[in-house]
N, C-alpha and C positions, 0 to 999 in steps of 0.2 A: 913490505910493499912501498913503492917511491909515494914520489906526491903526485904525478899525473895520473898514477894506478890509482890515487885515492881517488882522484877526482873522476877518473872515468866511473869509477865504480856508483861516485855520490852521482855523477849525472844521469848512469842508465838508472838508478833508482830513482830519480827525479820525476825520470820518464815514463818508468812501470807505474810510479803512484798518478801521472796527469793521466797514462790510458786506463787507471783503474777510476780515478776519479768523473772521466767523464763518461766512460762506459757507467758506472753508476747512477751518473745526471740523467744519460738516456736513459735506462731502465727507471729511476724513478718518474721521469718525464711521461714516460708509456705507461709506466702505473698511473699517473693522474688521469694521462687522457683516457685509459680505460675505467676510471671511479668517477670519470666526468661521464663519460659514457652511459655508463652503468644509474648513475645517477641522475640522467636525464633521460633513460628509459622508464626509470623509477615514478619521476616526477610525472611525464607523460602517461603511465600507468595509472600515477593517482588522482591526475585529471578528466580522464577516461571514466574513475571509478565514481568520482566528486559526481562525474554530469552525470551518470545514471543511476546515482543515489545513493554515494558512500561504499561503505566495506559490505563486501556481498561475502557471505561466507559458503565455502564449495562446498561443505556438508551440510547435510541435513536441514537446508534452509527449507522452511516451511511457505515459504513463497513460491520456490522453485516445483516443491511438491503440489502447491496446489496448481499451477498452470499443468504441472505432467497430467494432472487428474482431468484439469479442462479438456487438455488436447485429446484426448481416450475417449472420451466421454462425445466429444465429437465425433471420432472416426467411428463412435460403436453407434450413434445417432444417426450419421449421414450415413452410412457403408454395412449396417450390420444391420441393424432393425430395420423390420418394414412397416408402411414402405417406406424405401431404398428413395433420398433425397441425391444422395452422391456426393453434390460440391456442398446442400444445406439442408439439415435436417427437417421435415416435416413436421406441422404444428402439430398433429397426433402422437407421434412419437415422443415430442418434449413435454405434451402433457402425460404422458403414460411413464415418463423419468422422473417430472416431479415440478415442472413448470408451476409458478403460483393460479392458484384457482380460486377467489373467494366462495366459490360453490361446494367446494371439495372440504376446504378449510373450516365450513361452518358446520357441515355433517359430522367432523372431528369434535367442534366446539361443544354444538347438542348434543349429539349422540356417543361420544367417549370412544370406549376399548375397540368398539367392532370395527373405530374408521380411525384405529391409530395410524395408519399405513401412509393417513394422509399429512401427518406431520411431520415428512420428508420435506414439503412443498415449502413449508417456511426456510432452508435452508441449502437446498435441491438448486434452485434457480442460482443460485450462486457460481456453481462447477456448469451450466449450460448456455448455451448463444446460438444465438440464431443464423452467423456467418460467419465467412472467414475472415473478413475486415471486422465484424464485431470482436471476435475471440484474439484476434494482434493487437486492436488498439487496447482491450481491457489487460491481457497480459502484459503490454508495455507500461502500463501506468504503474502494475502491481510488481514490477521490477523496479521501476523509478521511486518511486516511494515507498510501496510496502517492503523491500530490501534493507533500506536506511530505517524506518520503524520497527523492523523485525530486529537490528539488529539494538535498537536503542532500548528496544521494550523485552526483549527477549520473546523466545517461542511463546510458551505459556500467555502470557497478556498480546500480545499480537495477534494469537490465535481467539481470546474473547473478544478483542476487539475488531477482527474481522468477523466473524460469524455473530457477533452478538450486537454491530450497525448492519450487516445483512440482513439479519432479522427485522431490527426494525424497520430497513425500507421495505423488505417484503409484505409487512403487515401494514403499512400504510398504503400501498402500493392497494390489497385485498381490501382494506377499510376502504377506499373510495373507488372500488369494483374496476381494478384495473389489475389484465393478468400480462406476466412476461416473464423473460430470461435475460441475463447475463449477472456480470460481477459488478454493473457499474455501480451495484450500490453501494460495495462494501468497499470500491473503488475510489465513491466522496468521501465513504466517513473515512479513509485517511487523509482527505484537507480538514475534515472537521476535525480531527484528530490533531494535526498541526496548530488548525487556530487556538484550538485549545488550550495548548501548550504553551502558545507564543501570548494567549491572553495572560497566563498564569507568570509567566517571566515580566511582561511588560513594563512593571513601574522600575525593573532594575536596570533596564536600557538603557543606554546615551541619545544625547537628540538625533545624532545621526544614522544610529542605528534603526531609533524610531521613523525617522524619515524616509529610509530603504525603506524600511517594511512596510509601511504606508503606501510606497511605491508600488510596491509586490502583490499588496492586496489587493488595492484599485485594478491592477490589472488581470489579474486573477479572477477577480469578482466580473470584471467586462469578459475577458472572457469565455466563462463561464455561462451569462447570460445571452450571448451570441451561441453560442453551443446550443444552449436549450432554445434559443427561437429559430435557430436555421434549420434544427432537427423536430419541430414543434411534430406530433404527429407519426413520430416514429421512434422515440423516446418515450421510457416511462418518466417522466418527471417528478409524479408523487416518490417514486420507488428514489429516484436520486435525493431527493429534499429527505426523505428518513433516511438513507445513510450519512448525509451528510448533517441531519441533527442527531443521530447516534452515535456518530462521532464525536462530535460535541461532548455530548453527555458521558460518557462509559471513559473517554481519556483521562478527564481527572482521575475517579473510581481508579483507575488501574495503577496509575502516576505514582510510584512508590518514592522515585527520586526525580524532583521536577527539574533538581539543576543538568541533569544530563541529558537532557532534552534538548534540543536546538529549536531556537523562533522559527518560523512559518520553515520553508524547507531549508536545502543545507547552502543555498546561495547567497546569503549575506555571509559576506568578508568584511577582514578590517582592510581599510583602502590602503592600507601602506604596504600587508604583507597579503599574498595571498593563501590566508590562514582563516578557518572559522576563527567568529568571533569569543570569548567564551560568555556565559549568561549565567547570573546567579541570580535563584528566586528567594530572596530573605522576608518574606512576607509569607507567613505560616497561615495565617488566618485569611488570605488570597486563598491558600489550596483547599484550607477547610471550606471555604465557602464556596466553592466550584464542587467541590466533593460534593457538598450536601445539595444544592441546586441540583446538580446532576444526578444521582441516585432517587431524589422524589419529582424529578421532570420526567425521568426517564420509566419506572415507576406508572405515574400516572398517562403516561403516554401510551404502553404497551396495553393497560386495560383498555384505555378508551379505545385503541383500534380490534381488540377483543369483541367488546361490547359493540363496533362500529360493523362486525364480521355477523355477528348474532343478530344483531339488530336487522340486518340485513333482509332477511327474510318475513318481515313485515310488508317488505312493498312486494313480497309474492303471495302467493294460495300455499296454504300451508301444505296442502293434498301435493303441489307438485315438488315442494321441497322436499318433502319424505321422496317423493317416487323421484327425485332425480339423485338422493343417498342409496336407495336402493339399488338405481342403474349401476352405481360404483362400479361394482366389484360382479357386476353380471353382464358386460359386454364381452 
């Protein structure tokens, strides 16, 4: 082959390699902008999950379960039982599911096995609501928060500590002769359950983290306080203050690893990156000592409203306490 043959040959290969070369730059090019793509749907997704409360997991989340249960529990209230409410179930009905009663509750406490039926009611009020804006706003909190607690505490402790700060607002709710429905008790004790957490972290903060959260509380705590005077009257308030000092109490108790907990909810960042912060509790004798406050508060709390439920029936005729146990179960 001459020298022009060389050369023609070395240039169309010149040229095979520029349109392979940059036929590959595109194709790489479109690979980015599709992993850029891809990865700002990603990120959008994990902002989406951040603001309603972290990684929601599709199975068997026991949050998820218990709203299915609310909603049921509705349609079988408003639509099924009578009488037939339709858009909102009837006060007879919710006391005949399990609505708290301290009348019903104390025929249990005196008289034992024959009115076990009625220690549904301490735990009953929880899966019921009075409306259909009642039953959204409490399902919406228990995704916002109880999702990210379910997923931090797992099933098992999630599950005592929703039913077991329900409990306690329902029995303070009964200690100071006040009856109702909804979830919002067990509703607070996931902020008490947070404050908890975030007391138990506290001394390992930076100032500025302390300063967010300082921020976050005051406003939290305002409010908070506007909630309960705008709704003064149509709110259980004692039943909110027991979940939210059940929460309190029972979150140490459960706290197996405090460092995996996140301070107050999952919204402080570090300001540079938009990354939780991370929080290590090195103060051992912090947790013990939340533990132990918490198990003998919590403890002496559920008697005295025991005692506040028995007691009860001192400011009636003892004749009509018997005859309103024995109505129970003969209407």
């Amino acid at each position: 082959m001459d020298r022009d043959g060389r050369q023609r040959c070395h240039h169309s290969g010149y040229h095979r390699r520029g349109r392979n070369f940059v036929r590959g730059a595109m194709q790489r090019d479109g690979d980015l902008e599709e992993a850029a793509a891809q990865h700002h749907a990603s990120s959008a997704w994990q902002r989406i999950k951040t603001y309603i409360g972290g990684h929601i997991r599709p199975r068997w989340s026991l949050t998820l379960i218990i709203i299915a249960i609310q909603v049921a529990l509705y349609v079988v209230a408003s639509a099924i039982m009578t009488p037939r409410g339709w858009i909102a179930p009837s006060p007879s009905v919710l006391q005949r599911l399990g609505a708290s009663n301290y009348k019903a509750e104390r025929c249990l406490l005196l008289y034992g096995l024959p009115y076990l039926w009625e220690i549904r009611r301490f735990f009953m009020p929880l899966l019921l609501h009075l409306s259909i804006p009642h039953l959204l706003f409490n399902a919406s909190f228990e995704v916002s928060s109880g999702a990210r607690l379910e997923d931090q505490l797992g099933m098992l402790r999630f599950s005592i500590l929703f039913l077991g700060s329900g409990l306690c607002g329902n029995l303070l709710s009964s200690a100071c002769r006040v009856s109702g429905v909804g979830a919002s008790t067990a509703c607070y004790s996931l902020i008490g359950a947070d404050l908890a957490s975030s007391w138990i972290v506290w001394p390992s903060l930076d100032q500025d983290t302390k300063a967010r959260s300082m921020q976050q509380l005051k406003a939290m705590a305002v409010g908070l306080i506007l909630w309960e005077v705008l709704l003064h009257g149509s709110v259980d308030h004692f039943g909110h203050l027991g979940g939210l000092i059940g929460g309190l109490l029972i979150m140490p108790l459960i706290l197996t690893h405090p460092n995996a907990v996140l301070i107050i909810p999952h919204t402080i960042y570090n300001s540079s990156r938009r990354v939780p912060v991370p929080y290590q509790a090195h103060d051992e004798s912090r947790v013990k000592m939340a533990r132990l406050i918490g198990g003998v508060t919590l403890a002496a709390a559920i008697t005295a409203c025991f005692a506040a439920i028995i007691l009860s029936r001192n400011a009636e005729e003892p004749a009509g306490v018997e005859k309103y146990c024995e109505s129970l179960y003969n209407r």
